[in-house]
C-alpha positions, 0 to 999 in steps of 0.5 A: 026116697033116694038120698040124691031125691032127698037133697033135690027136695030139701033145697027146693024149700026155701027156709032162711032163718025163721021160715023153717016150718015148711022144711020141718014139716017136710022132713018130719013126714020124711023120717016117718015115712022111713020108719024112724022111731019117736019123730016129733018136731018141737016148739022151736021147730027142730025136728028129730028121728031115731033109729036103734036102741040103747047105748050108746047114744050119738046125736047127728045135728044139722041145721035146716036154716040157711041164709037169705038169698034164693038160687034156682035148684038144678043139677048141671055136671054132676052137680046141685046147685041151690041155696044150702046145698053146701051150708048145709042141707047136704050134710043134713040130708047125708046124716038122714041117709046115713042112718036110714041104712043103718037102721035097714042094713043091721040090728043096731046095738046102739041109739042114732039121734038124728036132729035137723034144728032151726036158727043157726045162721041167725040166733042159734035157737034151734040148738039152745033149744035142743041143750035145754031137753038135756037128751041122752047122748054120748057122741055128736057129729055135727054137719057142716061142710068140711070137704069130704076128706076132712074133720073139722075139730075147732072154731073161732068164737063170735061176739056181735055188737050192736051200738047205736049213736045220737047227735044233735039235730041241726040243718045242713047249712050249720055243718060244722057246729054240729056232729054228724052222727054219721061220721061219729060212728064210723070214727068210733068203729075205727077206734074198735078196730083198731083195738080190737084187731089182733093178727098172728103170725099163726094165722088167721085163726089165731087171730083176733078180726072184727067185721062192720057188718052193717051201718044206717045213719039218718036224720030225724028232721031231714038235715044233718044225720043225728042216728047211726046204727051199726053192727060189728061182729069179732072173731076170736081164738081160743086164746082168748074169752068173749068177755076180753072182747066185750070188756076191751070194746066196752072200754074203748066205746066210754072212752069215745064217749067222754071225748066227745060230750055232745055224742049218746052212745048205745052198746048191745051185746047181740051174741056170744059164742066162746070158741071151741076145740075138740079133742083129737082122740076120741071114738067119735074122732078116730071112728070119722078118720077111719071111715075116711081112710077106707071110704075115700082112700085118702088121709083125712085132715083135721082142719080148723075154722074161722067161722063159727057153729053150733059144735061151739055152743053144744061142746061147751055145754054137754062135755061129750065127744063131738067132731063136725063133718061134711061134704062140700067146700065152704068157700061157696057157702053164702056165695051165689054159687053154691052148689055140691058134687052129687058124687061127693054128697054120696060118698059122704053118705057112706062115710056117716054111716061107717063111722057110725057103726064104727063107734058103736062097735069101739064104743062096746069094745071099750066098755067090755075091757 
């Protein structure tokens, strides 16, 4: 299957969070058909492929999962439009191409681990999962639109709250003897963002920026709202820890609660993901700059986000070597336009695979010095 074919493929099937089955199955008959060694899909549903042998070992994970929201797929301008034709399918599918030429292309002193996991836009299950198989792996690329030119080495951490506020019930005609459970959770998420929003003069990334992401008040007896839910999801730097956060939101939300005897307030912490910053210097970075230099005759820049990935949660565990790379322009991620450049998607092929054979080869040199 041409890596063009591949993509087209991949973004016909729709696969947000918790349908990836079918684009599991999809690319599990995919990698055997390419004659990728021990394919198997585990019982999250992330499914895996080999080419190589030995040492070293290098882990290309990308995730199969997008978010909600169909967009027909067309190619238009030399360019694919579809959902997760930036974040991130493109990626992947590179990753699968990349290695796929490898395998055909030379005997390969060294193991590729190909990795397509489930959950990343929602719960990350697809990567715990992959941490708990404890796989053998000396460097990681992870696949996330960066731009072709660009590495990606650090992101913000995420912490999400889910808090919850009941009122006493009462008719619409007593407003005000009673609260509005409506109106007391929004004055509470402002007491949050108040104290939780930190700006720096060094930018958003070093900032501190809580988001209410969602918000639904009613009424258990059709008068007054005594229900709120809402969700708020914090951003944070490097500079500082998901316990900061959660310790500084639990202290303002006691606070709401004690001022205001007749509100019940509920705090869920739903995720916590620390941030992360890779190191600059290392094979499996070095390896991604050359390869850019000689694919694309550019200077390749190391860029920092604000979003957040699965780099965050397998860096922090594992300890090895990891960068994140990829073709396209994350702005149009989750947007209705999402599309990539055929072009762009095909020289990012090129750039996986020469900075796979390039840190395999530093890789050797290294360990024979």
């Amino acid at each position: 299957m041409k890596p063009t074919d591949l993509l087209i493929r991949m973004l016909e099937i729709y696969s947000p969070s918790g349908r990836e089955r079918e684009i599991s199955t999809f690319l599990k008959d995919v990698l055997t058909d390419l004659g990728f060694s021990n394919v198997h899909v585990n019982e999250v549903g992330n499914v895996y492929g080999e080419v190589g042998t030995g040492s070293p070992s290098i882990l290309l994970c990308g995730h199969m999962d997008t978010v909600p929201g169909w967009i027909p797929v067309k190619i238009e301008d030399g360019k694919v439009y579809g959902r997760g034709s930036v974040d991130a399918k493109s990626a992947l599918a590179a990753m699968i191409s990349a290695a796929n030429l490898l395998k055909d292309s030379l005997e390969l002193d060294g193991r590729i681990i190909v990795a397509g996991v489930v959950g990343e836009e929602k719960d990350a299950k697809g990567i715990y999962r992959l941490l708990q198989e404890r796989m053998e792996v000396d460097y990681a690329i992870f696949g996330e639109p960066s731009g072709a030119g660009n590495i990606t080495f650090a992101y913000k951490g995420r912490v999400e709250f889910k808090i919850s506020l009941t009122t006493m019930s009462g008719h619409v005609g007593a407003y005000p003897m009673h609260y509005n459970a409506v109106e007391k959770a929004y004055e509470l998420w402002m007491d949050l963002k108040r104290a939780l929003n930190r700006s720096s003069p060094n930018g958003i990334f070093y900032s501190v920026t809580p988001c209410l992401t969602s918000m639904f008040g009613y009424s258990s007896t059709r008068s007054i709202p005594d229900k709120c839910l809402f969700t708020v999801d914090v951003r944070l730097p490097p500079t500082k820890r998901c316990s900061d956060i959660i310790s500084e939101t639990i202290r303002v939300t006691e606070k709401f609660r004690r001022s205001s005897e007749e509100v019940n307030v509920n705090l869920q912490v739903i995720d916590a993901v620390e941030p992360f910053v890779a190191d600059r210097e290392t094979i499996i970075m070095k390896a991604l700059k050359k390869a850019i230099k000689e694919i694309l005759h550019v200077t390749p820049k190391l860029i920092r986000k604000t979003g957040t990935g699965d780099m965050n949660i397998f860096g922090s565990e594992r300890k090895v070597p990891v960068a994140t790379y990829g073709p396209g322009n994350s702005r149009l991620s989750h947007t209705m336009n999402e599309h990539i450049s055929i072009e762009e998607y095909e020289k990012s092929i090129m750039v996986y695979r020469r900075a796979l054979e390039e840190a395999i080869s530093e890789h050797h040199r290294q360990k024979s010095r």
